[in-house]
N, C-alpha and C positions, 0 to 999 in steps of 0.2 A: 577757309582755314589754311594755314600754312605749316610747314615741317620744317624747324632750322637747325641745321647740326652745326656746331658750337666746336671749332676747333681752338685750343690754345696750347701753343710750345712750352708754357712755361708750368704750365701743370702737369707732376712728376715728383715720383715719390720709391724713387731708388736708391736709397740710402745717400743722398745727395749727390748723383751723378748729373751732371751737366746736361741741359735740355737740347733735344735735337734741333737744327732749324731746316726747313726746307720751304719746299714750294709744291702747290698740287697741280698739276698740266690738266691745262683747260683755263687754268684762271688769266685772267679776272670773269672770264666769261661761262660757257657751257664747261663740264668736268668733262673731260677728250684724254685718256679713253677713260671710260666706268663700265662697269658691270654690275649689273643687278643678279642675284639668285634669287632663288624662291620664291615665293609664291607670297602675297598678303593679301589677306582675305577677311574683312568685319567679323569680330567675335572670335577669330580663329589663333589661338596666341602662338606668338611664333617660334621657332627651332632653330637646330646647327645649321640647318640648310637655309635659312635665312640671311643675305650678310649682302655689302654695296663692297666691291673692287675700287680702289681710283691707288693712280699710280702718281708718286712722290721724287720730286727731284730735289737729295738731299745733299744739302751745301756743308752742313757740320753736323757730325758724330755726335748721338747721344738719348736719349730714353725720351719716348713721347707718350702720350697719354690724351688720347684722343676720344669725347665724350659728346653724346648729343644730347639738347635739351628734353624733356620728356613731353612729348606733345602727340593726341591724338592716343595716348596709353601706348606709345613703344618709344624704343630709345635705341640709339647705337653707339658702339663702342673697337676701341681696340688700342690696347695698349703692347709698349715692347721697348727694344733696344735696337740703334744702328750704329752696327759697330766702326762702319765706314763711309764716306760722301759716296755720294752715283743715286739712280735710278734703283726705283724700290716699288714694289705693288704690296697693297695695306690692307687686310680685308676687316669691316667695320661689322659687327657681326649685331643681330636685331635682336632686342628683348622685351616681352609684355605683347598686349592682343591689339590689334588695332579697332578702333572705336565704330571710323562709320569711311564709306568706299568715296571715292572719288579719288582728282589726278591732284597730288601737291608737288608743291617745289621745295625741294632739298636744295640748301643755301649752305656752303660751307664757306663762311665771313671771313672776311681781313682780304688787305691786299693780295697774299698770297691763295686765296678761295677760289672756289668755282660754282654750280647749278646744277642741278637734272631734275626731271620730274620722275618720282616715286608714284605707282597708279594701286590704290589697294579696291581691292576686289568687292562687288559686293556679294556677299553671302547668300547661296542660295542651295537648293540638294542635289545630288549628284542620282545622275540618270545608269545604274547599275543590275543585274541579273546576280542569283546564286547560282556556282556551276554544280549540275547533279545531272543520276544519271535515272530512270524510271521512279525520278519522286525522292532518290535518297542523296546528299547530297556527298561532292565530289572528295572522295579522299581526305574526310573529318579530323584531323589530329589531336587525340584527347589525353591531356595531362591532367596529374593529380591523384587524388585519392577519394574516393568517395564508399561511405560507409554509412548504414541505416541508422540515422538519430544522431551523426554527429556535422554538426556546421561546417559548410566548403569555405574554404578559405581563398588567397590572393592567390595561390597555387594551383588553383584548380580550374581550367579553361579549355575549349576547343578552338584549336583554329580551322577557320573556313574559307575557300575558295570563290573570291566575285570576281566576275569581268565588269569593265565600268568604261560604259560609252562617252560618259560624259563628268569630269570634275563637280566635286559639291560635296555638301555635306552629308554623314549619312546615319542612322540608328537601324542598327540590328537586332534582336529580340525575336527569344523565343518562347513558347506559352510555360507557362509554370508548370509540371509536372511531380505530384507526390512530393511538393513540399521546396521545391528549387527551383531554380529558369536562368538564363545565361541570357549576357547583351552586351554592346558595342553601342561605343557612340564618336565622330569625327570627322572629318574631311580628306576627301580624293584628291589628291593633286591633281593626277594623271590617270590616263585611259588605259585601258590593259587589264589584264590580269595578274590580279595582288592577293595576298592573305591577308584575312582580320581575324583577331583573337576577342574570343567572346569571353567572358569572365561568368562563376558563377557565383552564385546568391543565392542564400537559404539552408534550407537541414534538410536531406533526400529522408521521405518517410518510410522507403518502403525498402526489400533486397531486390537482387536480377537486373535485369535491362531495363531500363526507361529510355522511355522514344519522347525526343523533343521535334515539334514543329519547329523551322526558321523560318522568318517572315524578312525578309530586304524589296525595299519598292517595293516593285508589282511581283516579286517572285518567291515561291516557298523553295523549300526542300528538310529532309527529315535525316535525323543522326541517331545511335543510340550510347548511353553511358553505362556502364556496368557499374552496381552498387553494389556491395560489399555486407554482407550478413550481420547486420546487428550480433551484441553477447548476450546469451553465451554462440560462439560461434562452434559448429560441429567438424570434427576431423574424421574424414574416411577418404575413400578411393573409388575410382569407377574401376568394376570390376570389366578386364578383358584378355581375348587371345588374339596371338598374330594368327594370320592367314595370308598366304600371296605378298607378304610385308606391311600388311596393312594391320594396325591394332586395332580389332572389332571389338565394342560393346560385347558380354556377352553374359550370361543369354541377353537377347533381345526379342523383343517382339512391337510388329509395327501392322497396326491399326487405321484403317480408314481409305479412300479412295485419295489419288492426286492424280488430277488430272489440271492442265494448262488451261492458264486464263476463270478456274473458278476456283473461289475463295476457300481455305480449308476453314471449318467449323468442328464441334466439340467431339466428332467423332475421328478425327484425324489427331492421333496421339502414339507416341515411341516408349515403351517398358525398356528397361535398362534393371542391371543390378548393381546396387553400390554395396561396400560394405562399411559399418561403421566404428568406429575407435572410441569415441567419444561424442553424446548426443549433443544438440544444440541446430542452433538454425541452419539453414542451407540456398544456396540456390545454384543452379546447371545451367547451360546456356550454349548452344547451337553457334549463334551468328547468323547472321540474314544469308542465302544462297539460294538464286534461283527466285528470288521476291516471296519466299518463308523462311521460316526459323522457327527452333523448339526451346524450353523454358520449364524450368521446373522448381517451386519455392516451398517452401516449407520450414519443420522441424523435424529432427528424430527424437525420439521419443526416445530411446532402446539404441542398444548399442548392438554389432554381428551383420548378417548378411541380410539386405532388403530390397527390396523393387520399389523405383521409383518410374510414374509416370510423366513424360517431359508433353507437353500440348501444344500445338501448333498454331503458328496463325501466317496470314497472308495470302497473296496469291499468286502461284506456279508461273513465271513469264512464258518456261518454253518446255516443251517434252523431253523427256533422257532421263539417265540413272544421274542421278546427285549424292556424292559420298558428304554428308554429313559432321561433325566434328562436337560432341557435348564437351565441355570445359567445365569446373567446378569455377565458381564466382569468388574468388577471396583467397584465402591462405591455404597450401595446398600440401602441409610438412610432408605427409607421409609419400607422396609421389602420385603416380597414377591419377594425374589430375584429368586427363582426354580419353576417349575413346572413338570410336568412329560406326556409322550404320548406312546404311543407303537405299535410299526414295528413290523410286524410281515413277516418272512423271509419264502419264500417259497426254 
């Protein structure tokens, strides 16, 4: 198979301005100098960062229009205006995917022409880790809005952190959770560490934190989204006082043994008092610290002052006091949307 790019002067469509003429250095023979960008890769269609250099030695002023035939599903291009004769560098920019890998010859015809070989890639996966830290993964960035029973949109994504030892293609995916799942699909140029944005898909069934698995290659790691309470949604406050500048929960009351490296179960749980304005759904939410976190979903029934129980899960990495932080999940008018308690881990 061959690649022949199709140069002609006299195709130009500038409101009838006179066609440039020049010559490409290298010709008749090898293109001297040329530069290739980017990367072509089978299946992978290509971008800005796509495009071949060759530099032009222009004898007379005037608009060119420079096009290649369409072979192998890519084409190049580049058109313009020289307003002056001298030396000029031209960049031919790629567009469409290319078909199948191997080296072709790039032919740009006529007396004035030159050669190179173009070498497109062939397609294969790229050799990549997710970065995380005890299983969660590294500094998740989560946009959007997510709310119980209503459809995520193009809006709504995390991005994630991969190091990639090796260029390729790659799909990211993570397991469905209560109604939704987030994925990536594309190719690594380069090695290093890069960000991918995952998109999501589906209708979140439930309110509170959902915890997605990520699956890339051989490597997991775990993020959480915070959904947003179904209507009718309820407005109240966590009730607290300062102490030492800190805003406590308060009353509080805190239940259960923690102790480092074993897993909290149904008897590790945090009383709190919220009060409320207006009943309707709800949910509370901690944040992961210290490899736990607390969680609290429901309704209110009734409106005034009430206890609610947040319940624990995970397990303790290391021993020490941990100051805590509950957050109301969703719209927060009236204020008092935090409070604060502290575990202390034995």
């Amino acid at each position: 198979m061959s690649l022949c790019l199709v140069m002609c002067a006299k195709e130009y469509s500038f409101e009838g301005k006179p066609p440039a003429q020049f010559t490409i250095e290298g010709s008749p023979d090898v293109c001297n100098p040329v530069i290739i960008a980017g990367n072509y890769v089978e299946g992978v269609k290509a971008d800005s960062s796509d495009y071949i250099t060759l530099t032009l030695d222009v004898t007379m002023a005037g608009v060119y229009n420079i096009t290649t035939t369409a072979v192998d599903g890519i084409t190049f291009s580049a058109n313009g205006n020289f307003s002056d004769t001298g030396r000029y560098t031209v960049n031919l920019y790629c567009s469409g995917t290319p078909a199948s890998p191997g080296n072709y010859m790039v032919k740009v015809p006529g007396t004035n022409g030159c050669y190179f070989t173009l070498t497109i890639n062939k397609k294969k996966a790229a050799s990549y880790i997710l970065t995380s830290t005890s299983g969660d993964c590294s500094n998740p960035i989560i946009s959007g809005q997510y709310q119980q029973n209503i459809k995520t949109t193009i809006a709504d994504s995390v991005v994630l952190q991969v190091n990639i030892s090796a260029p390729g293609t790659y799909k990211i995916v993570t397991n469905n959770t209560n109604g939704f799942s987030f994925a990536d699909s594309g190719f690594f140029y380069n090695t290093g560490i890069q960000n991918v944005t995952l998109h999501a898909s589906g209708t979140p069934s439930v309110q509170g934190p959902v915890s997605f698995d990520v699956t890339a290659d051989s490597s997991q790691c775990n993020f959480i989204v915070l959904v947003d309470p179904g209507l009718p949604q309820a407005v109240y406050v966590l009730e607290s006082a300062m102490n030492q500048n800190i805003d406590y929960c308060t009353p509080q009351s805190i239940q259960g043994n923690y102790i480092s490296g074993t897993a909290l179960g149904a008897s590790n749980t945090v009383t709190i008092t919220v009060f409320v304005q207006t009943a309707g759904n709800y949910s509370i939410y901690t944040g992961k610290l210290n490899g736990i976190s607390f969680v609290a979903t429901g309704q209110f029934t009734t409106t005034g002052e009430q206890s609610v129980v947040l319940h624990g899960s995970g397990t303790p990495v290391a021993s020490g006091d941990f100051l805590f932080n509950p957050n109301i999940v969703g719209p927060a008018p009236l204020g008092g949307q935090s409070c604060s308690f502290d575990i202390q881990v034995q």
